[in-house]
SERO-4910 file (N, C-alpha, C, O; in steps of 0.05 Angstrom, whole numbers):
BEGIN
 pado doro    nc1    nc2    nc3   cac1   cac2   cac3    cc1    cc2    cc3    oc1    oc2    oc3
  Unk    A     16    -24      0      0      0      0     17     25      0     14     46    -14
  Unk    A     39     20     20     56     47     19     77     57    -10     87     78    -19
  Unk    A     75     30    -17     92     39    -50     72     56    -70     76     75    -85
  Unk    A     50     40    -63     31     47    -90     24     85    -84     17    100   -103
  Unk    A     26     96    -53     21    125    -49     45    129    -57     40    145    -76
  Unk    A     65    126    -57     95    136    -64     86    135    -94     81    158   -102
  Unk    A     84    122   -107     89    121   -138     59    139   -143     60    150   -165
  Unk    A     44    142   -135     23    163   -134     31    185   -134     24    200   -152
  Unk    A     48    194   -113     63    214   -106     79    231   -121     78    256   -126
  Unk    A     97    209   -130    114    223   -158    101    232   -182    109    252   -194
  Unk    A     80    215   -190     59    220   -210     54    249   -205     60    262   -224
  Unk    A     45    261   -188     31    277   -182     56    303   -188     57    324   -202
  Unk    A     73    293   -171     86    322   -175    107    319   -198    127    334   -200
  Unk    A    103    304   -211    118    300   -240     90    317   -260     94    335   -276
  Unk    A     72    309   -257     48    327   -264     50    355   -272     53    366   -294
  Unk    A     49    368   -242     54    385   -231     73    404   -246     66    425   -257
  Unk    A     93    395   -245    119    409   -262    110    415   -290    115    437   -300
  Unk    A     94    392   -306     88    388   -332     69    411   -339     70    422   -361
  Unk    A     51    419   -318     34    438   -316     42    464   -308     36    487   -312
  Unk    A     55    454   -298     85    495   -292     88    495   -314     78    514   -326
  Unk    A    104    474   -332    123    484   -361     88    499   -388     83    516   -404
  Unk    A     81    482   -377     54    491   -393     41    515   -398     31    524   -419
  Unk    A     43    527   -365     42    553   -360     64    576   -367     62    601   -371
  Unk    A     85    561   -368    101    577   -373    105    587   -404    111    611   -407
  Unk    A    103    573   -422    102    572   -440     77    593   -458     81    605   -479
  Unk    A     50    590   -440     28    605   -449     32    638   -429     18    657   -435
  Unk    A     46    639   -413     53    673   -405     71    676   -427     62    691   -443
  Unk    A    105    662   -435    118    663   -452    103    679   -468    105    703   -470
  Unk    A     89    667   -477     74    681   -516     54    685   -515     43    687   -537
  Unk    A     36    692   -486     31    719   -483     44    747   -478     38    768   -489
  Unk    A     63    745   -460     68    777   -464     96    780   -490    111    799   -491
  Unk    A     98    759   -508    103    764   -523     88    779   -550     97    797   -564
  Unk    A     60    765   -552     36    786   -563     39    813   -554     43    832   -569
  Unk    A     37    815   -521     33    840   -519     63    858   -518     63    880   -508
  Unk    A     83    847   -527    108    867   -533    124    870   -504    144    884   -501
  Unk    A    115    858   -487    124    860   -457    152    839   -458    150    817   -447
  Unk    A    180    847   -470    201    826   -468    206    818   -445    215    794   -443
  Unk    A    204    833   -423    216    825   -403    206    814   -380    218    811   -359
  Unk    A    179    805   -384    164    786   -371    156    771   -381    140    757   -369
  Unk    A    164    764   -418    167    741   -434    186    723   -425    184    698   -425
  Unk    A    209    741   -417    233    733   -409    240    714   -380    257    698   -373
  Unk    A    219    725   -367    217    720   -340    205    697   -345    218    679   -334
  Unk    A    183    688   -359    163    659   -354    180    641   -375    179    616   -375
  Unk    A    194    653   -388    214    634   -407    232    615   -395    242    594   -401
  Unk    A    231    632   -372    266    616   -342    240    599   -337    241    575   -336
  Unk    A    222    609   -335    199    591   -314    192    573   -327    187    551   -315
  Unk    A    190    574   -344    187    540   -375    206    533   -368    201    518   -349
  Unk    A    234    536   -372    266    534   -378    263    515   -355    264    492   -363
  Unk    A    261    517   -329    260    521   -303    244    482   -297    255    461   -292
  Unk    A    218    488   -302    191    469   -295    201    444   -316    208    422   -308
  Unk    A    200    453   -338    221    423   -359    234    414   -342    226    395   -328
  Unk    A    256    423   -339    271    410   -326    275    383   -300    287    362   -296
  Unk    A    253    405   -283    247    395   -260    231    367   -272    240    345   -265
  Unk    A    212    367   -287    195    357   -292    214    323   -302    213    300   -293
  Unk    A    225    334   -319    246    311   -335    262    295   -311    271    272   -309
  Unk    A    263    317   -295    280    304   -273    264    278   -253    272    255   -247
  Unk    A    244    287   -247    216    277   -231    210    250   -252    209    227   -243
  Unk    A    205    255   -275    199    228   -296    228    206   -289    225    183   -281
  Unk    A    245    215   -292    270    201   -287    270    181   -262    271    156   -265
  Unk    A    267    192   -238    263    194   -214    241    169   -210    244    146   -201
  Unk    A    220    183   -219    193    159   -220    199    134   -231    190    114   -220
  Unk    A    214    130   -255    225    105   -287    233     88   -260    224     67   -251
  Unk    A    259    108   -251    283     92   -225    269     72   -203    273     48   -198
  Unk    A    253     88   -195    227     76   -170    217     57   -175    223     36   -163
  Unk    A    195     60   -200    189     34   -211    200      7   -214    192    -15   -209
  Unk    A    237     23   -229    245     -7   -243    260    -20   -220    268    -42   -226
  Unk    A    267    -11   -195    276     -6   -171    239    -29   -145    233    -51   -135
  Unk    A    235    -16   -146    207    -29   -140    206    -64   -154    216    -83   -143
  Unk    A    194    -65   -174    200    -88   -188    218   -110   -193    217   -135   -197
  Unk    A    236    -92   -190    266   -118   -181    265   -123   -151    279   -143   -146
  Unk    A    259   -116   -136    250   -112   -114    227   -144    -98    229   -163    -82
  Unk    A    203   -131   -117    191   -151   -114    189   -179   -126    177   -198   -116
  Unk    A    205   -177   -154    210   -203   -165    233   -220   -146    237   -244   -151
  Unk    A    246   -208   -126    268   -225   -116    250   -234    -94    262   -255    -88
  Unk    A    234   -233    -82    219   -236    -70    203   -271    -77    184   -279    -63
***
């Protein structure tokens, strides 16, 4: 039970990130419409930023899993 909230867990805030970069991306090229560079600039780090994390968190989760599974097959 306690694996399955853990791997819930990660889901979630691997999500999470996916949905920052998302956001980031739609302020990006909005205040790019509105000519505003420098708070284009600002949600651009914040995309730049949430990817990352996000890629990192998917990684993280793959590890858990294949980590988990070998786990329970020795079992």
């Amino acid at each position: 039970m306690k694996q399955d909230y853990q791997n819930n867990l990660f889901i979630i805030l691997e999500r999470l990130w996916l949905v920052g970069a998302g956001c980031g991306i739609l302020g990006t090229i909005y205040f790019l419409i509105i000519k505003d560079n420098d708070s284009a600039l600002f949600f651009f780090a914040f995309f730049i930023l949430s990817a990352v994390i996000y890629l990192v968190r998917k990684s993280q989760r793959k590890k858990q899993e294949t980590y988990l599974k070998n786990k329970q097959d020795k079992k």
